[in-house]
Every structure is written in structure tokens, then in C-alpha cells.
TILO-715559 format. One line per 10 residues: number of its first residue (from 1); their letters; for each residue z, y, x of N, C-alpha, C. Coordinates in steps of 0.2 Angstrom, whole numbers, always signed. Example, Ala and Ser with C-alpha at 12.3 -4.5 7.8 and 13.67 -1.06 7.14 Angstrom:
<rs>
1 = as = +39,-28,+66,+39,-22,+62,+39,-16,+66 | +35,-11,+64,+36,-5,+68,+39,+0,+64 $
</rs>
This chain:
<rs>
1 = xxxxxxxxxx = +26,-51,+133,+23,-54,+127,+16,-51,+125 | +12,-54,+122,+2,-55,+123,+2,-53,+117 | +0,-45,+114,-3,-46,+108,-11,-51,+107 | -9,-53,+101,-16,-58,+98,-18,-57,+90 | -24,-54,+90,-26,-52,+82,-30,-60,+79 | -31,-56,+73,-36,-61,+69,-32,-68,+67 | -35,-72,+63,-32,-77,+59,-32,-84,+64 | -34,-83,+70,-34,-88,+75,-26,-88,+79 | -24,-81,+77,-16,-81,+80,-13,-84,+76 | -13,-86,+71,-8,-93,+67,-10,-100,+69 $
11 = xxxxxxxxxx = -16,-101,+74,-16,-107,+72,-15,-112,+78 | -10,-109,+83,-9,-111,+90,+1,-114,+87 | +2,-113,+80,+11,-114,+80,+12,-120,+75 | +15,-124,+76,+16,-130,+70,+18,-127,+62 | +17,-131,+57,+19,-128,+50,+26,-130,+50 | +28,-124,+50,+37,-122,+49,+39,-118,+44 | +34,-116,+39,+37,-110,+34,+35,-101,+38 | +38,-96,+35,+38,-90,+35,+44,-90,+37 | +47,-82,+41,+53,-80,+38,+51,-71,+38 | +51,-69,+32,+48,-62,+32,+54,-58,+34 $
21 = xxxxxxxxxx = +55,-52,+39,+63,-49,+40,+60,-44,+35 | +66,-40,+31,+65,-34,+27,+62,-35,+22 | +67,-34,+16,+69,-33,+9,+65,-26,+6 | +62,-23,+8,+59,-16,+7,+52,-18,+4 | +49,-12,+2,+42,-14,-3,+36,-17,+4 | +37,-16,+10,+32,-18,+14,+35,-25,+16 | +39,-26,+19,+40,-37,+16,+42,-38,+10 | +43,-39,+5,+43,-39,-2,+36,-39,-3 | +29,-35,-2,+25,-35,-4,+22,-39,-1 | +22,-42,+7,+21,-45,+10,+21,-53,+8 $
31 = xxxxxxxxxx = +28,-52,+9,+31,-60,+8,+27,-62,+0 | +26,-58,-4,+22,-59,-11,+16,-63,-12 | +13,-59,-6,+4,-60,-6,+3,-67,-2 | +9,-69,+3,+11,-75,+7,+11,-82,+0 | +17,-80,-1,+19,-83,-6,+14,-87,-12 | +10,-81,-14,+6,-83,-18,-2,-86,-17 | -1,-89,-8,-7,-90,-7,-4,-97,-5 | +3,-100,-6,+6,-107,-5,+9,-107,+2 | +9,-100,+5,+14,-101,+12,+21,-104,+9 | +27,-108,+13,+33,-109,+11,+35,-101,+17 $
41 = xxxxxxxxxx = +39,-97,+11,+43,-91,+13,+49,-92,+12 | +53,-86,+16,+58,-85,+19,+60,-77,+16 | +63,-73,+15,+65,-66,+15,+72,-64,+17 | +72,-63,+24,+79,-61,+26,+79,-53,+26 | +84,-50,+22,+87,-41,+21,+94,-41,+20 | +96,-38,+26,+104,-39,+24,+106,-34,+20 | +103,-30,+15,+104,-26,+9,+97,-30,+4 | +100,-27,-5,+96,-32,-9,+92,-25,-9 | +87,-26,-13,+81,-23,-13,+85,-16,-14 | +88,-13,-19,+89,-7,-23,+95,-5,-17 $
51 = xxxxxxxxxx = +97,-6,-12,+99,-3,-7,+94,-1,+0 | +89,-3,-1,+83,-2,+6,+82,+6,+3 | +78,+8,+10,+74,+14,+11,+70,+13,+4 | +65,+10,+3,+60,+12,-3,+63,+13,-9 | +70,+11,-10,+72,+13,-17,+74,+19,-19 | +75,+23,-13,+73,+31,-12,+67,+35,-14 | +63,+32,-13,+54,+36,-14,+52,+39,-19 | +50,+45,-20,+49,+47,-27,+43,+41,-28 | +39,+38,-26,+33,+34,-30,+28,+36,-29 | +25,+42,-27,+20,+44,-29,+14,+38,-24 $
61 = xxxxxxxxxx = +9,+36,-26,+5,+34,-21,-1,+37,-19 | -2,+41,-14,-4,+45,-9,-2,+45,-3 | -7,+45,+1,-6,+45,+10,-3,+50,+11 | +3,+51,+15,+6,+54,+18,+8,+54,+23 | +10,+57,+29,+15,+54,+37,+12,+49,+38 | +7,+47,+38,+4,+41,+40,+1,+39,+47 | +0,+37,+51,-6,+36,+55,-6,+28,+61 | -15,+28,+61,-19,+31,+62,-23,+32,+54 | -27,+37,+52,-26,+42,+46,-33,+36,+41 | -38,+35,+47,-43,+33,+44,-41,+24,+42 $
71 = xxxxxxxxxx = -38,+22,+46,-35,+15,+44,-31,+15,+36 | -26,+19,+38,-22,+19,+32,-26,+22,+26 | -30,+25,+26,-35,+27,+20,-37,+19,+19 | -40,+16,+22,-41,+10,+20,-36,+6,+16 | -30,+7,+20,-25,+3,+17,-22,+5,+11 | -22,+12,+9,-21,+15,+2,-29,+15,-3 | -34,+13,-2,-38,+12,-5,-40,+7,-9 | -37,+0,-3,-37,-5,-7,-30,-5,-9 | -24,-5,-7,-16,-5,-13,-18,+1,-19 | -20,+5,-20,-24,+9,-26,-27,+3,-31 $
81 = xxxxxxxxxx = -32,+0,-30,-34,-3,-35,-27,-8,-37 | -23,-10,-34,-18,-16,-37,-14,-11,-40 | -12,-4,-37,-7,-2,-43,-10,-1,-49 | -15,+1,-47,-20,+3,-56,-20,-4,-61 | -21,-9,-56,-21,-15,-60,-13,-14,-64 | -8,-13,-58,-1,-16,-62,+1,-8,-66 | -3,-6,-65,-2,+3,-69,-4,+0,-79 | -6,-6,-80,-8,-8,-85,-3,-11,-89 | +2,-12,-87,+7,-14,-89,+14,-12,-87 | +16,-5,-88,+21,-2,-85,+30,-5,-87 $
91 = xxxxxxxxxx = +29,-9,-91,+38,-11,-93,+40,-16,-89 | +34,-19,-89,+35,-24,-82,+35,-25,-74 | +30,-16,-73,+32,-17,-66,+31,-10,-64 | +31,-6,-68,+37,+0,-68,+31,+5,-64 | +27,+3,-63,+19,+8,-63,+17,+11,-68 | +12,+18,-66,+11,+21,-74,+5,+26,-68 | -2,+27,-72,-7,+32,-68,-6,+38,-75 | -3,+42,-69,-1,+50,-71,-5,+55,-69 | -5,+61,-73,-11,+65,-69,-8,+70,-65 | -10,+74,-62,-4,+79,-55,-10,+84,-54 $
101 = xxxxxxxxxx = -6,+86,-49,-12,+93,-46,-9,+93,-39 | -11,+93,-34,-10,+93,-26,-13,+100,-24 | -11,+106,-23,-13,+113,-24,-18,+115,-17 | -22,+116,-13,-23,+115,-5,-26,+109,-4 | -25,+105,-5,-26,+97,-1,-34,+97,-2 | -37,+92,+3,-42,+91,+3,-44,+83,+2 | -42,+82,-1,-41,+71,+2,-48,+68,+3 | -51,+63,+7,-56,+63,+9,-61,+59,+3 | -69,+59,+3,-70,+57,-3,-68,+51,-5 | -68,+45,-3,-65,+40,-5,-59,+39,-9 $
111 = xxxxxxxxxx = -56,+44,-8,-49,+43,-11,-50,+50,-16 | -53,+54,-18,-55,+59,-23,-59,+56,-28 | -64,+49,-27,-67,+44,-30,-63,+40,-35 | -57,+39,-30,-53,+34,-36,-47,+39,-41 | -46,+45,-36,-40,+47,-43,-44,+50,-48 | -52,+56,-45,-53,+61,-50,-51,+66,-49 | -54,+72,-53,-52,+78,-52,-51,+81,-61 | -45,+83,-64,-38,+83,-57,-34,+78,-56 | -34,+74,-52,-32,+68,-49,-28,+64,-53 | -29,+58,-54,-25,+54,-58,-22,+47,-54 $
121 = xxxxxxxxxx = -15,+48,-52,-13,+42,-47,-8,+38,-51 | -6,+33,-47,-1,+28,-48,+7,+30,-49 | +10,+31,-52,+18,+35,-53,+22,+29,-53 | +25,+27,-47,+30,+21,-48,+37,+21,-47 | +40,+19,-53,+46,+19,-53,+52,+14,-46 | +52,+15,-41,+53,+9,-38,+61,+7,-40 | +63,+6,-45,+71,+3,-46,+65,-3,-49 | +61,-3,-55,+59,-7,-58,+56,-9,-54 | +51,-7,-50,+44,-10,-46,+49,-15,-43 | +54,-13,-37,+56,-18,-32,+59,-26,-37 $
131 = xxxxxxxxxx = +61,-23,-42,+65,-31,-47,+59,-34,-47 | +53,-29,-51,+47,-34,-50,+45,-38,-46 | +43,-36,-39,+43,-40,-34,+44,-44,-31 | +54,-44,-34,+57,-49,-30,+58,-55,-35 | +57,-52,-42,+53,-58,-45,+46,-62,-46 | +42,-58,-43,+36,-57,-44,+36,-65,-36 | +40,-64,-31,+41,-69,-27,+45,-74,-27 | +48,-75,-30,+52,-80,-33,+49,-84,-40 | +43,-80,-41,+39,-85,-48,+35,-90,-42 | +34,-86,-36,+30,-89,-32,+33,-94,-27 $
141 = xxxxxxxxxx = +38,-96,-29,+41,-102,-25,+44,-98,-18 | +46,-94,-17,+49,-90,-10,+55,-90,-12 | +59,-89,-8,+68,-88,-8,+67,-81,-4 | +74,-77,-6,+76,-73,-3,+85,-74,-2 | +86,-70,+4,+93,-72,+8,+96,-66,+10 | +100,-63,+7,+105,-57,+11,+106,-61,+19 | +103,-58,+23,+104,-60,+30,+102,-56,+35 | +104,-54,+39,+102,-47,+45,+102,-54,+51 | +96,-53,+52,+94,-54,+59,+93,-52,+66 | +101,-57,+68,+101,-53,+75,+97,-51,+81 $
151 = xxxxxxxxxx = +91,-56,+81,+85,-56,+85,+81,-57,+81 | +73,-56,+84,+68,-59,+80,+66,-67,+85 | +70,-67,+88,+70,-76,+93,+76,-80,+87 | +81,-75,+83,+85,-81,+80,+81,-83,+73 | +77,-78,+68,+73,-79,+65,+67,-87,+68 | +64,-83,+74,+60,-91,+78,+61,-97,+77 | +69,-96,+79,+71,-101,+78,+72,-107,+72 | +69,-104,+66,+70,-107,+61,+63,-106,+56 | +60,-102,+59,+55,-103,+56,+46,-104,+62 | +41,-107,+58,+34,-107,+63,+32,-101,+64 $
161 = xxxxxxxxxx = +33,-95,+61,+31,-88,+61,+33,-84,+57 | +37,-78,+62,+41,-74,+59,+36,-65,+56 | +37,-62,+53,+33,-56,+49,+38,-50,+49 | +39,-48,+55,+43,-41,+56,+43,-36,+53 | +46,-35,+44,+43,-28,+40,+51,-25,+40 | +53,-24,+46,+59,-20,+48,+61,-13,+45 | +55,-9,+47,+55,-1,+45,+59,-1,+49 | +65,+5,+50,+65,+10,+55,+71,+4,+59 | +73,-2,+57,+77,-5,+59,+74,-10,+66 | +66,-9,+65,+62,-12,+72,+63,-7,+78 $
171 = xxxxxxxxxx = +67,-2,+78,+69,+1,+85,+74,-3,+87 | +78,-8,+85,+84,-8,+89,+83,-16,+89 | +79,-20,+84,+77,-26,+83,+71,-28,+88 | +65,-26,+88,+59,-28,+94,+63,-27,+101 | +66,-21,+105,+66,-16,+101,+60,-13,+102 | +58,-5,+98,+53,-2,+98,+55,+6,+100 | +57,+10,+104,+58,+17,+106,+54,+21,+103 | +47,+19,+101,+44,+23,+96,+44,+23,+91 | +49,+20,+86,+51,+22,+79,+55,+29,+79 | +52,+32,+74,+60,+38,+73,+61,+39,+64 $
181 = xxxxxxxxxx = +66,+42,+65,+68,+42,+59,+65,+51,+53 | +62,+51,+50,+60,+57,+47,+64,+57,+39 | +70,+62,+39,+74,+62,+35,+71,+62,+30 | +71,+60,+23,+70,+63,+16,+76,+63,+10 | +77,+70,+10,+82,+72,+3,+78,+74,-2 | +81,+73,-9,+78,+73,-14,+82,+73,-22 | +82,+76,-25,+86,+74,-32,+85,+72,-39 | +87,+70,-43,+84,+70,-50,+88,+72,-54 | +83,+76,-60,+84,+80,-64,+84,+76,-70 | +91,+79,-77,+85,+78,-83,+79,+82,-84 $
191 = xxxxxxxxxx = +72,+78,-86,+66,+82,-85,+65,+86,-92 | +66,+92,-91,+65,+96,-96,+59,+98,-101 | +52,+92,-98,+46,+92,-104,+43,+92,-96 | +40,+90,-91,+36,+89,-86,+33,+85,-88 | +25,+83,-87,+24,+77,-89,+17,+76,-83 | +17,+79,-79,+11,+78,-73,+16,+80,-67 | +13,+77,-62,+16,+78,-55,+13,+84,-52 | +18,+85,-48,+12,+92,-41,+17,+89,-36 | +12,+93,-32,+16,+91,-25,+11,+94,-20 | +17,+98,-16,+14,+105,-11,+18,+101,-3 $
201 = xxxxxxxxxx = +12,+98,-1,+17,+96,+5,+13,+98,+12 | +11,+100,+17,+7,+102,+22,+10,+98,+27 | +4,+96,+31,+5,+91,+35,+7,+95,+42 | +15,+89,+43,+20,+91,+49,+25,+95,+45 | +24,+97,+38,+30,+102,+34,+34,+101,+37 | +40,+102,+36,+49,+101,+36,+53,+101,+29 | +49,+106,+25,+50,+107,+19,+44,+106,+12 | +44,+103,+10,+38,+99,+4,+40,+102,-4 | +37,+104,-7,+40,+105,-16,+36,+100,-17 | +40,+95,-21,+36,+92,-28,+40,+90,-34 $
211 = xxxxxxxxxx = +36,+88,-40,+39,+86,-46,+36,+79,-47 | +42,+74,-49,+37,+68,-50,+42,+67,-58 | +38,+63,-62,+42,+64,-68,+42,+57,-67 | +48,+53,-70,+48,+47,-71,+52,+43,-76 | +54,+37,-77,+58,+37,-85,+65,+37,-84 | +67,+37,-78,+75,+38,-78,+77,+48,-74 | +70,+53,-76,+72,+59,-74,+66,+61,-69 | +66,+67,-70,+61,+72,-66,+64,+73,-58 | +60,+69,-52,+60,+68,-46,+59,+76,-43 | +65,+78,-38,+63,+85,-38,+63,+83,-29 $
221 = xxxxxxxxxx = +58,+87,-25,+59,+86,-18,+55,+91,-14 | +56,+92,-7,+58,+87,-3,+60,+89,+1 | +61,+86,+9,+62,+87,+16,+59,+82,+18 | +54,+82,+26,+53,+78,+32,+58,+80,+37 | +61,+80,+38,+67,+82,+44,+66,+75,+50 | +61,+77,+55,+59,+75,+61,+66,+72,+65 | +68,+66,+66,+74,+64,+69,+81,+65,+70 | +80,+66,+61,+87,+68,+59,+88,+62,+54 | +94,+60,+56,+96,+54,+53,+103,+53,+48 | +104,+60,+46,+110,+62,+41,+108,+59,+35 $
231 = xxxxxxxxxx = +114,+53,+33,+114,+51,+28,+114,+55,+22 | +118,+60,+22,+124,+64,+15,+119,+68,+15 | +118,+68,+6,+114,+75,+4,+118,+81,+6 | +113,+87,+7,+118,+92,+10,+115,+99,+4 | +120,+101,+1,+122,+105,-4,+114,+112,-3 | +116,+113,+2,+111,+120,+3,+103,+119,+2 | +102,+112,+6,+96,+110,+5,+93,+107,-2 | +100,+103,-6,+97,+103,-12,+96,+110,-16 | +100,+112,-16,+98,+120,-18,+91,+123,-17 | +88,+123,-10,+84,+127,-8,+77,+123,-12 $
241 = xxxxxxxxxx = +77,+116,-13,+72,+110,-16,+74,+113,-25 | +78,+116,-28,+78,+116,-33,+73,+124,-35 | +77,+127,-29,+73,+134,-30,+63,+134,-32 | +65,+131,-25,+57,+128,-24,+54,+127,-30 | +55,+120,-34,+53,+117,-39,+52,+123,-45 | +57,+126,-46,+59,+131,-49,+54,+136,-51 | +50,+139,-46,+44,+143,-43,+38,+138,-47 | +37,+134,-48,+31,+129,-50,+32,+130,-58 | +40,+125,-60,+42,+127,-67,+48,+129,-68 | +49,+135,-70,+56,+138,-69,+61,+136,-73 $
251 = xxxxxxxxxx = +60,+131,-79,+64,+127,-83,+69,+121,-78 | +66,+120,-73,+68,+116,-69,+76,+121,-66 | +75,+128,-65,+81,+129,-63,+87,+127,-67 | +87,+129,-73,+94,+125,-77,+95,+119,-79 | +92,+114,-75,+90,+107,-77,+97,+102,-72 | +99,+98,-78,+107,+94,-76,+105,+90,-70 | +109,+90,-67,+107,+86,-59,+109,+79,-61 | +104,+74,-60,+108,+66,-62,+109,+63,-54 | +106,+64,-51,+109,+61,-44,+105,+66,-36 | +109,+63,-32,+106,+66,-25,+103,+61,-22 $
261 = xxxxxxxxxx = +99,+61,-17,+94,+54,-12,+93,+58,-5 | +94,+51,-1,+92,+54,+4,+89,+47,+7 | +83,+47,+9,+82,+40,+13,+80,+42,+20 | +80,+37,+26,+76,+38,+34,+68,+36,+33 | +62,+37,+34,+55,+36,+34,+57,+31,+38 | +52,+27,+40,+49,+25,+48,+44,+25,+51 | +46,+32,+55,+41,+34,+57,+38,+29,+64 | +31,+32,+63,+28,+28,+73,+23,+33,+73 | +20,+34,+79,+14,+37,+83,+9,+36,+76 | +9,+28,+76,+4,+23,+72,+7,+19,+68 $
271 = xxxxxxxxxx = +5,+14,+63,+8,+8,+62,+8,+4,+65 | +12,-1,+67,+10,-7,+71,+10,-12,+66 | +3,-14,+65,+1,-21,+64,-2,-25,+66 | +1,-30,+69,-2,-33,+76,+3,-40,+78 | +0,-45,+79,+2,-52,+80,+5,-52,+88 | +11,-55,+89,+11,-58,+98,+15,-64,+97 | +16,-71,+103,+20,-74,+102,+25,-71,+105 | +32,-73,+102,+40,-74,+105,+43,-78,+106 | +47,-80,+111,+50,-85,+113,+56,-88,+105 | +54,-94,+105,+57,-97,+98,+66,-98,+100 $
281 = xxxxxxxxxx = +69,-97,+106,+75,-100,+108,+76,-107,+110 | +71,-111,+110,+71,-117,+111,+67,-119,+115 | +64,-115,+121,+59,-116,+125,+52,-116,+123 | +50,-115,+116,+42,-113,+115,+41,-106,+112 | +38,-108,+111,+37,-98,+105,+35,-99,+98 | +36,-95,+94,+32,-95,+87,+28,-88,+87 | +23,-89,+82,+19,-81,+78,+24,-76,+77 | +23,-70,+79,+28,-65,+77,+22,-59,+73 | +21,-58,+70,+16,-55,+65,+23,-48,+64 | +18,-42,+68,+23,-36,+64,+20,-31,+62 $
291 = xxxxxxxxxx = +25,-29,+55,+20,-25,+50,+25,-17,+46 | +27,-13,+52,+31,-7,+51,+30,-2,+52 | +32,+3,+52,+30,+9,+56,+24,+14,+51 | +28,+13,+44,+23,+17,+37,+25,+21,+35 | +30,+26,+39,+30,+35,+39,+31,+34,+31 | +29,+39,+29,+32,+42,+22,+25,+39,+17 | +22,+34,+19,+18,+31,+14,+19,+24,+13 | +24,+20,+13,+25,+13,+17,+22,+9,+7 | +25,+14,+1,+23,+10,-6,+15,+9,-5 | +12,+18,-5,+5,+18,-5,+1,+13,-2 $
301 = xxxxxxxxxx = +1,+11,+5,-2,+6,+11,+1,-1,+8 | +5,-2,+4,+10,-7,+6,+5,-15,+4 | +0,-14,-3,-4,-21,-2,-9,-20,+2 | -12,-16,+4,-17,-17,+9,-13,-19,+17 | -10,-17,+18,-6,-19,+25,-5,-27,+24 | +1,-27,+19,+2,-34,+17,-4,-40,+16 | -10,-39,+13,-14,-44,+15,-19,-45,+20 | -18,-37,+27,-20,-38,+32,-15,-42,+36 | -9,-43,+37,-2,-48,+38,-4,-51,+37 | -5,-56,+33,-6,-61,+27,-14,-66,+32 $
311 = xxxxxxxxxx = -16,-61,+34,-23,-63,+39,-19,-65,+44 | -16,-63,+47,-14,-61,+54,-11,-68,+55 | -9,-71,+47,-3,-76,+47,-6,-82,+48 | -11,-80,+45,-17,-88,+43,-14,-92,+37 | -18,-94,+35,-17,-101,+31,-11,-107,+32 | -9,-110,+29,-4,-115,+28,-9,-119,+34 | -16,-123,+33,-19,-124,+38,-20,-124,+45 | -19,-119,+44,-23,-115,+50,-17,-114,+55 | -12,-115,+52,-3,-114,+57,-2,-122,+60 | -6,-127,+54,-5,-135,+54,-7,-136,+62 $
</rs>
């Protein structure tokens, strides 16, 4: 199969609609930006939103696990500005710009531009974010569908161009061998007066401290665990993330546990974003536009990526 970039790769397919794969914040945010530009979408996830990988994510929006590092900077530079926009009404869409301390880090000017010193970012609650968005596509005339896609040919086959925002689920769907999984555990605490974030994480850690304060509890974390794919929170570990935490603000230690989390990252080399045709099942091919492969940044990137997609896809037009 022929990778094909630029907005010229939608315009070789007939107009069929969309079918976005994956219910997570990168198709969700996707299928969004589609939707609201008049594409007719599609959203198949065979879990609803509050069951994906993103509904795990402390929220913070900062590059992390990312790469290639200079692209993705782009990509969280322009999603920056939309969460600040949605940071202006936070009951609605569950964003709020808090101010943190990153203790070490160096982040390049561009992005030291937008938070400030000492840095002020995006804090998103994603139970409330992802309800947003899948309202947020649904004001926009898109349907969404519990449904797991056996191929991305059976997708084809129903739609003129399919948008692969699989996450760690496009290793066994394209398939892709270079997807892996990078564990992340994590807990929440009632927050005992915390009211800014920190977060100590070095690139390639295993073990990260952070606090993220948010309205249903203070986000205590973390792990990156490189190709460990253990669902169950594991008692020792959360212990060792409370210690940690603890060291920052000691109050944290006698703080009631409200729940344990663990999500899989998806990780890749790089992200793939990148158009090719696939066979449709019926002897021709359709658009396959795929947008996966966002490591432990997938909320951060997720508008910028999305309306680089959204290019890829072309206009209603341009598919005609």
C-alpha cells in the first residue's frame, strides 16, 4: 500500500462519508474538527468514551513520550491555544489554566511563550472533557456507534475514507509491530488544600512524581513501564507514587485513596500521520488517513494533529 500526503489524497475517492475508528480524545477530536467543517461522520469504538485509554490521563497538557519532538511541539502549540480558549469556560468542557512548577525541565521557547514563568497550562478533567466532545460531535450532525472494527477494509467498506485513531489497538488492526504499550498507574486522592500542579518526570523515567489537582480529587502519579501491559493496579507501586508525592507535600501522605488507574500509552518510534489507499473489499480502494501513535501526549497534540487529519482528508469537495 502507497503512502499519499496533502489534501490531493481525498480527492482520488467518491463522497461516502467518514468512518473515524476510536472513541478516545484523538478520533473524538478528530471526528470533531471533520464534523464541524460539514464532513458526514461516522465514529466506531467498541468501548463509550469513559472506558478508552484517555479517560485515564491526569490531563495535564504538556509534551511528553512524544515523537518526532519538533513536530509534536507544533502540534501541542497550536492544541494550546484551543484548550485555553475551552479553559474559558470550564463547567462545560471541563478545562481550567492552572499554574504548576515543572522542577529541571527545560521546554523550548515556544512553549515557555505560551505557559509563562511559572508556567500556567491547561488542567483537563477528561471524564467531563470526553462528554464534551462527544457532544460537542453530535451538535455537529456526526453519529457515534459502539462497534470494533474487524479490519480497516470492513470499515472501507462502508465508508469513502476511513481515519485510523486506534491508539495502541492499530498494532493488531493495520497491523503495526511498532506500536508498544507504555504502562501508566496512577491514583486519586481527596486533595488535602493542593491548588497548582508539579510534575517531576525525566525523559525515558520509569517512575515520574506528579500532583495534578482536579474537581473530583488530587491526581497522584506516576509510571511509564515500557511494554508492560498489566492492567491491575499493583499495591507496591501505588505506595511507592504516594511516597513520592509525599516528599513534594507531605499532607499527601494521610490522604483517603478515592480510586486506582491504570491506562496502556501508545507508544511508536514517531506518530504516524499519514494517508495511504486500502483495498475497500469490493475490488477498489478508499482513503485511509491514520492518526495514532501519541505516547503519553495523545490530549496535548490532539487538536493540532486532528486538523492536520482533517487536511489529509480533504473537503467534502475535494473527495467528490
Amino acid at each position: 500500500m502507497t503512502e499519499v500526503t496533502g489534501t490531493a489524497a481525498g480527492s482520488a475517492r467518491r463522497t461516502g462519508g467518514v468512518v473515524v475508528l476510536g472513541g478516545g480524545v484523538i478520533g473524538l477530536t478528530t471526528a470533531v474538527v471533520l464534523a464541524e467543517r460539514g464532513t458526514d461522520v461516522r465514529v466506531w469504538s467498541p468501548r463509550p468514551p469513559d472506558g478508552t485509554t484517555s479517560a485515564v490521563a491526569g490531563g495535564l497538557i504538556w509534551p511528553y513520550r512524544i515523537a518526532p519532538e519538533r513536530q509534536a511541539l507544533d502540534w501541542a502549540v497550536r492544541s494550546f491555544r484551543h484548550f485555553s480558549w475551552l479553559a474559558e469556560q470550564p463547567p462545560a468542557t471541563g478545562v481550567r489554566l492552572v499554574r504548576g512548577r515543572m522542577p529541571g525541565s527545560k521546554p523550548p521557547a515556544e512553549w515557555s511563550a505560551l505557559t509563562g514563568t511559572p508556567p500556567r497550562a491547561p488542567l483537563v478533567d477528561m471524564g467531563s472533557y470526553l462528554s464534551y466532545l462527544r457532544g460537542r460531535l453530535e451538535a455537529a450532525g456526526a453519529r457515534w456507534e459502539q462497534r470494533a472494527a474487524g479490519s480497516l477494509t470492513e470499515a472501507a467498506g462502508e465508508a469513502a475514507t476511513v481515519v485510523n485513531c486506534c491508539g495502541l489497538g492499530a498494532r493488531e488492526l493495520v497491523p503495526d509491530p511498532e506500536m508498544r504499550a507504555v504502562r501508566g498507574q496512577l491514583l486519586v486522592v481527596e486533595n488535602p488544600g493542593v491548588e497548582e500542579w508539579y510534575v517531576a518526570a525525566g525523559d525515558g523515567a520509569r517512575e515520574t512524581t506528579y500532583l495534578l489537582p482536579q474537581p473530583y480529587g488530587l491526581v497522584l502519579g506516576g509510571t511509564a513501564e515500557d511494554g508492560v501491559e498489566e492492567r491491575e493496579p499493583d499495591s507496591a507501586t501505588a505506595a511507592a507514587i504516594v511516597r513520592r508525592c509525599a516528599a513534594v507535600h507531605p499532607e499527601v501522605a494521610e490522604a483517603r485513596v478515592l480510586e486506582h488507574r491504570v491506562g496502556l500509552r501508545p507508544s511508536r518510534p514517531r506518530v504516524r500521520l499519514a494517508a495511504e489507499r486500502i483495498p475497500d473489499g469490493r475490488g477498489g480502494t478508499a482513503l485511509c488517513v491514520h492518526n495514532y501513535g501519541h505516547g503519553g501526549a495523545g490530549v496535548t497534540v490532539s487538536w493540532g494533529c486532528a486538523v492536520d487529519a482533517a487536511r489529509l482528508v480533504g473537503t467534502p469537495e475535494a473527495r467528490g
